[in-house]
C-alpha positions in Angstrom: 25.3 -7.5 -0.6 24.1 -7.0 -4.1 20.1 -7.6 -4.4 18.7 -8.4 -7.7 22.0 -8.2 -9.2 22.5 -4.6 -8.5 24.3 -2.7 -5.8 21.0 -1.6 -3.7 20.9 2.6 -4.3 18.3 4.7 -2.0 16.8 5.7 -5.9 16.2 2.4 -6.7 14.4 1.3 -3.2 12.3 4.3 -3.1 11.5 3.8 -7.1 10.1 0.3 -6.2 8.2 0.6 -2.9 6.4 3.6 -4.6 5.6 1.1 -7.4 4.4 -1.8 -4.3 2.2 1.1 -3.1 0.7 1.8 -6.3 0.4 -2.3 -6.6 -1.1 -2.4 -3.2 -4.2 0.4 -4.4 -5.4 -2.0 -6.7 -6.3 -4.4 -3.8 -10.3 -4.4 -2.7 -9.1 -5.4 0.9 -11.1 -3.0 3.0 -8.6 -3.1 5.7 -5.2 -3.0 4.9 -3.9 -2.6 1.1 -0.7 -5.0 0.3 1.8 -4.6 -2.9 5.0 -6.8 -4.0 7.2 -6.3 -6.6 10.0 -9.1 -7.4 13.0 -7.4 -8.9 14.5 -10.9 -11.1 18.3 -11.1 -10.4 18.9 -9.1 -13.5 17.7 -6.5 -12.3 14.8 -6.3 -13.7 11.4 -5.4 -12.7 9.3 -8.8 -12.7 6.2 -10.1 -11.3 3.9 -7.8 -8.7 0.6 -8.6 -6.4 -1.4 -7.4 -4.1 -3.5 -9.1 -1.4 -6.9 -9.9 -3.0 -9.4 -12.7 -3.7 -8.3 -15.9 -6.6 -8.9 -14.9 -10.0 -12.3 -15.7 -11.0 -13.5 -15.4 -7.8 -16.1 -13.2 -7.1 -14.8 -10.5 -4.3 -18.0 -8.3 -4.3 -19.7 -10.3 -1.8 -19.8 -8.4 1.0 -19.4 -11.4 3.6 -16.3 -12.4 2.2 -14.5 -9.7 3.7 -15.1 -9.3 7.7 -12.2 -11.0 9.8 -12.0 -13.9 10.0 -13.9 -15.2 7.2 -11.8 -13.0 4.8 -8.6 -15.2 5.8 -10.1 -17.8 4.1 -10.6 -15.9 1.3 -7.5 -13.7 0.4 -4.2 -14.7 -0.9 -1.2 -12.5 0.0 0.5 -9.9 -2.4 4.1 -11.8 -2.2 2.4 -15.2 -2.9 0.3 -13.7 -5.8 3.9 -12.4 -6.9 5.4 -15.5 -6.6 2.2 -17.5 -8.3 2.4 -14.8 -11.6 5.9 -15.9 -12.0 5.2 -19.8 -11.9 2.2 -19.1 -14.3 4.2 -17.6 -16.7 7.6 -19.0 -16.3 9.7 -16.8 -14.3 12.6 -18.1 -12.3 12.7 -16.0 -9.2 16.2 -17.4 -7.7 18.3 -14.9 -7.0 15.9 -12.0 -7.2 14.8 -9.5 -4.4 11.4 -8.5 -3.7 10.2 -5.1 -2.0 7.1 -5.1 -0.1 4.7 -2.4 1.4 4.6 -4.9 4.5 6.7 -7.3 6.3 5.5 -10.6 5.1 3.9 -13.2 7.3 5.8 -16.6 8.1 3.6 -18.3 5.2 4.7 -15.7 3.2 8.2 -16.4 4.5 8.2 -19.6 3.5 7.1 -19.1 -0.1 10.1 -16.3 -0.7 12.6 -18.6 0.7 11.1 -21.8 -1.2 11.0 -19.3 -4.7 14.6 -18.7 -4.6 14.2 -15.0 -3.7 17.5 -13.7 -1.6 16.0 -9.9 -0.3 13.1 -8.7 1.1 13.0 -5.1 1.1 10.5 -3.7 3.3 8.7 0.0 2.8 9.8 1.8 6.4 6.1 3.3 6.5 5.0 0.0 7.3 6.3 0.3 10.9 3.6 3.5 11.4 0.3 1.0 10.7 -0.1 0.0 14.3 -3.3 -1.8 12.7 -1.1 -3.9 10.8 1.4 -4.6 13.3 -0.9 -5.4 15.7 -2.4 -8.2 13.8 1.3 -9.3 11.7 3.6 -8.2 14.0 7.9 -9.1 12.8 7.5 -12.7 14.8 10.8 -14.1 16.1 10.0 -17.1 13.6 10.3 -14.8 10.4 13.1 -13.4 11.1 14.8 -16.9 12.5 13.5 -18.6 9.5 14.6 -15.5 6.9 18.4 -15.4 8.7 18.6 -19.0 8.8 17.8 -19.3 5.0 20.1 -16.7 4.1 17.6 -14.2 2.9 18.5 -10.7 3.4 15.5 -8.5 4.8 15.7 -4.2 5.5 13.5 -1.7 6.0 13.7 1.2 3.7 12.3 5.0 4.1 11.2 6.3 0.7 13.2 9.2 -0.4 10.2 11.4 -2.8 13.1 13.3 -4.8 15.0 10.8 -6.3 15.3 13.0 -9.8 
């Protein structure tokens, strides 16, 4: 199946989870970092985000971010993705968008609500047993992703892509 309106190359998925990664350092989580990019159905490299605090909200207080009370706090990097595009007028339908993390059902939700038809997941995410632990892949994602018709793969990173 074509994703973003391209054949999906091993080049091409490794170019874009390296660019999630970089996405996901500009987060100030202190736990766990998280990059999206949405690739529009063109092909083309769209909207990113990274898990953080609203704009305009100040994420220097330091009680912000213990669990729980940071849940309360932080918006996900595919809905911050998904919330650039609406702000600036971006139709995602159609697109793909490649994640550092498997997103959580809210997440979920959002990419199958925005139109997007692939999730493509970076294969180092299965190593964070932190992560995992907390977000595991729940039989609900993946029910609610198949049943929507949204592809989803993990993909290893291949460094020399040249």
């Amino acid at each position: 199946m074509a994703l973003g309106g391209r054949k999906p190359s091993q080049k091409w998925d490794s170019r874009y989870i390296r660019l999630a990664r970089e996405v996901a350092s500009w987060s100030k989580d202190r736990s766990t970092q998280v990059g999206a990019v949405i690739i529009l159905a063109d092909g083309t490299p769209g909207p990113y985000g990274f898990n953080g605090f609203p704009s305009q909200v100040n994420d220097d207080i330091d009680g912000r971010h213990g669990r729980p009370v940071k849940y309360d706090w932080t918006e996900h990097a595919e809905r911050n993705a998904i919330y650039h595009a609406a702000r600036v007028g971006i139709s995602l339908s159609g697109g793909s968008v490649y994640v550092t993390h498997f997103p959580c059902p809210d997440c979920c939700r959002a990419i199958i609500q925005s139109g997007i038809k692939a999730i493509i997941v970076d294969g180092l995410s299965k190593q964070d047993r932190d992560f995992t632990t907390r977000w595991e892949i729940a039989k609900t994602q993946t029910e609610m992703l198949d049943e929507a018709g949204v592809a989803w793969r993990f993909v290893d990173v291949v460094e020399d892509i040249s």
